[in-house]
C-alpha positions as a Markdown table, in Angstrom:
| # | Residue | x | y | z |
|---|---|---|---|---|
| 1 | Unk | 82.5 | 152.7 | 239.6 |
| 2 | Unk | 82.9 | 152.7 | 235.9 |
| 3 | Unk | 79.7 | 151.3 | 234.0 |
| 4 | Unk | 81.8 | 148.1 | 232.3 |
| 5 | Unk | 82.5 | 147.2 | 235.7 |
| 6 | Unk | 79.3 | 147.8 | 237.3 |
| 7 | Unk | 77.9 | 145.4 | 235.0 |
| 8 | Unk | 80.0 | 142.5 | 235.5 |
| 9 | Unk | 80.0 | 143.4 | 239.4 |
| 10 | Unk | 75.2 | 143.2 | 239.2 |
| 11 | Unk | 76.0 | 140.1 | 236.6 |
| 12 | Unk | 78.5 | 138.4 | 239.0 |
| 13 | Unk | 76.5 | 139.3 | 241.9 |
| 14 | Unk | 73.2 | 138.3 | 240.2 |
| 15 | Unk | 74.5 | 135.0 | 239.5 |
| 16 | Unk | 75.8 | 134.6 | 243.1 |
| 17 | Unk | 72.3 | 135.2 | 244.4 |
| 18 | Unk | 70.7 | 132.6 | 242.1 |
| 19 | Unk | 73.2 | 129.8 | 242.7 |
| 20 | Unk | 73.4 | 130.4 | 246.4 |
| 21 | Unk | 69.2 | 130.0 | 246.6 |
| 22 | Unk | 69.6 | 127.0 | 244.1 |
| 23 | Unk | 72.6 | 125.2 | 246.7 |
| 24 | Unk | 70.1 | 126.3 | 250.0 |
| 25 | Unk | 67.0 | 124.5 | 248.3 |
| 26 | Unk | 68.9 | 121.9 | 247.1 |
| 27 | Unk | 70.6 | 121.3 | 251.2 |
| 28 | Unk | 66.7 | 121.8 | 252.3 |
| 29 | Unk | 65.3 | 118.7 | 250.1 |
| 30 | Unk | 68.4 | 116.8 | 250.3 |
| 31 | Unk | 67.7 | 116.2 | 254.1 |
| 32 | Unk | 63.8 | 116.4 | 254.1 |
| 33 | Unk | 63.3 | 112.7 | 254.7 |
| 34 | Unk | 65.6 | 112.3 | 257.2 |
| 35 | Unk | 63.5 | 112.5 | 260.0 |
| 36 | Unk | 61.2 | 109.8 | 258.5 |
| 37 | Unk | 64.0 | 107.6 | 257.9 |
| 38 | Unk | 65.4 | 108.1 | 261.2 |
| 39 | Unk | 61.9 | 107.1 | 262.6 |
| 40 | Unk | 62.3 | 103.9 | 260.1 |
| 41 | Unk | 65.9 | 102.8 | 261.0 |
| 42 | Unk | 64.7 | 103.2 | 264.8 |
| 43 | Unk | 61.5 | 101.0 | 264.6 |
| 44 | Unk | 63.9 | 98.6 | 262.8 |
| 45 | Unk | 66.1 | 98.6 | 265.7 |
| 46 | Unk | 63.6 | 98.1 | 267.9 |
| 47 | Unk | 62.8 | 95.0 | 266.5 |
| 48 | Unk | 66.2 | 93.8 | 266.1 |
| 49 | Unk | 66.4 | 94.2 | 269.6 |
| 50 | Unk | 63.7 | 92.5 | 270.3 |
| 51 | Unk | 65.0 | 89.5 | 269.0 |
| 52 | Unk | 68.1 | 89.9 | 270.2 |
| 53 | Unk | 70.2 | 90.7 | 267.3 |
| 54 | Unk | 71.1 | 94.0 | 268.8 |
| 55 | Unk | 72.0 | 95.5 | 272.4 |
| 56 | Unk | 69.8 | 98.8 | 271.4 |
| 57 | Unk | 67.6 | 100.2 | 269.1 |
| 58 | Unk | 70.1 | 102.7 | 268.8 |
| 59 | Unk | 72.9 | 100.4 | 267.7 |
| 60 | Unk | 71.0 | 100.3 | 264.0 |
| 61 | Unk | 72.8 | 102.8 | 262.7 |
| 62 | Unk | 76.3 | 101.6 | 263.4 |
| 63 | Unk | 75.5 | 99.1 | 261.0 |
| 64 | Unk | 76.5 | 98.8 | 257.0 |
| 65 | Unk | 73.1 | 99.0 | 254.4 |
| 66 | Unk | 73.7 | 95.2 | 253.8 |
| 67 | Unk | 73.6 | 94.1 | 257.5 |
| 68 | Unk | 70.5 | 96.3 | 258.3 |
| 69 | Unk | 69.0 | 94.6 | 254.6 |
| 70 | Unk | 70.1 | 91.1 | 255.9 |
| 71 | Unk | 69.0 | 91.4 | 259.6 |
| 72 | Unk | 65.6 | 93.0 | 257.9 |
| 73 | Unk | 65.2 | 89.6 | 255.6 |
| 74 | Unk | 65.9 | 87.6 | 258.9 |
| 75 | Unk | 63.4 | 89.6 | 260.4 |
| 76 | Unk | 61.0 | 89.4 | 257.5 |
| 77 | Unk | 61.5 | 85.3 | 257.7 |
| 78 | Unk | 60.8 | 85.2 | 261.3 |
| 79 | Unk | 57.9 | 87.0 | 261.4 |
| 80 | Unk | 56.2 | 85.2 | 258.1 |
| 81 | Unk | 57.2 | 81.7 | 259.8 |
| 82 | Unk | 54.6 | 80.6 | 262.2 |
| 83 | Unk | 54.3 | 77.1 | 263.5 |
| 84 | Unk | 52.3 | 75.1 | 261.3 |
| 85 | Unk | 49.2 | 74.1 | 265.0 |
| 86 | Unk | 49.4 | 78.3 | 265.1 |
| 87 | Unk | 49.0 | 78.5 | 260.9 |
| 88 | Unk | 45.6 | 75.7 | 261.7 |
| 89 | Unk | 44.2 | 77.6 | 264.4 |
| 90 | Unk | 44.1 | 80.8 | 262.8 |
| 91 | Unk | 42.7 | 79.5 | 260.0 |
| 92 | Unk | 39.9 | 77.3 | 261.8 |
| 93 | Unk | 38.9 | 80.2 | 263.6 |
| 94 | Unk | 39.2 | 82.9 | 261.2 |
| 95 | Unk | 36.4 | 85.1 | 260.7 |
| 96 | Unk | 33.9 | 84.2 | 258.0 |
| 97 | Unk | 32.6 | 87.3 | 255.9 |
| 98 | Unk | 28.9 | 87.0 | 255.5 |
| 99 | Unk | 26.8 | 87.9 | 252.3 |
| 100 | Unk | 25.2 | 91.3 | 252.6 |
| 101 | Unk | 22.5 | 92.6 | 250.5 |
| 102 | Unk | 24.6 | 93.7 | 248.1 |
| 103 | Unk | 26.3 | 90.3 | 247.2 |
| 104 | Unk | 22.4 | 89.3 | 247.1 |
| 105 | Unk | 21.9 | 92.0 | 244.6 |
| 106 | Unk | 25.1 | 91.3 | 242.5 |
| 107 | Unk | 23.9 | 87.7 | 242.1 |
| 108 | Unk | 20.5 | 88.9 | 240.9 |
| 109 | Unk | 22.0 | 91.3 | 238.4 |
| 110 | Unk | 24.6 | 88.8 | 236.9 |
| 111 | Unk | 21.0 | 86.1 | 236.6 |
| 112 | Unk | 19.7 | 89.5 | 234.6 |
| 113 | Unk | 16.6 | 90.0 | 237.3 |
């Protein structure tokens, strides 16, 4: 092979190389959270389900981003909303932290003992 065309052929080739790594790295990122938001879109169809919005969990992804963002505000709504006897009780009976020794130290320290 004559040397002009050689070196187009290792510039060419060179390039390929690069490009080809570049367009595999990219393909290996591009898809590196899917599995995570697979596990996501699942869990969120499992509680769709749960209340009844959906047959299965499964069915999640037939849905459009804005159904899955307006079934997740629905969701988000319904589990925020308690009724208000529940919202009392939880908050009679809520655990009460108790001073340790270093709150006791804290108050000494601000009183400059």
């Amino acid at each position: 092979m004559p040397l002009a065309k050689r070196m187009v052929f290792d510039r060419v080739l060179s390039l390929a190389q690069t490009y080809f790594r570049l367009r595999e790295n990219q393909q290996f990122y591009l898809v590196l959270g899917v599995p995570a938001m697979r596990a996501i879109l699942l869990e969120l169809g499992r509680r769709f389900a749960d209340q009844g919005w959906l047959l299965a969990a499964s069915d999640v992804f037939l849905l459009e981003n804005i159904e899955v963002d307006a079934l997740a505000a629905r969701l988000a709504d319904a589990e925020h909303s308690e009724p208000p006897a529940l919202a009392r009780h939880r908050h009679r009976h809520r655990p009460r932290p108790r001073p340790g020794r270093h709150v006791a130290r804290g108050r000494e320290a601000a009183r400059g003992t």
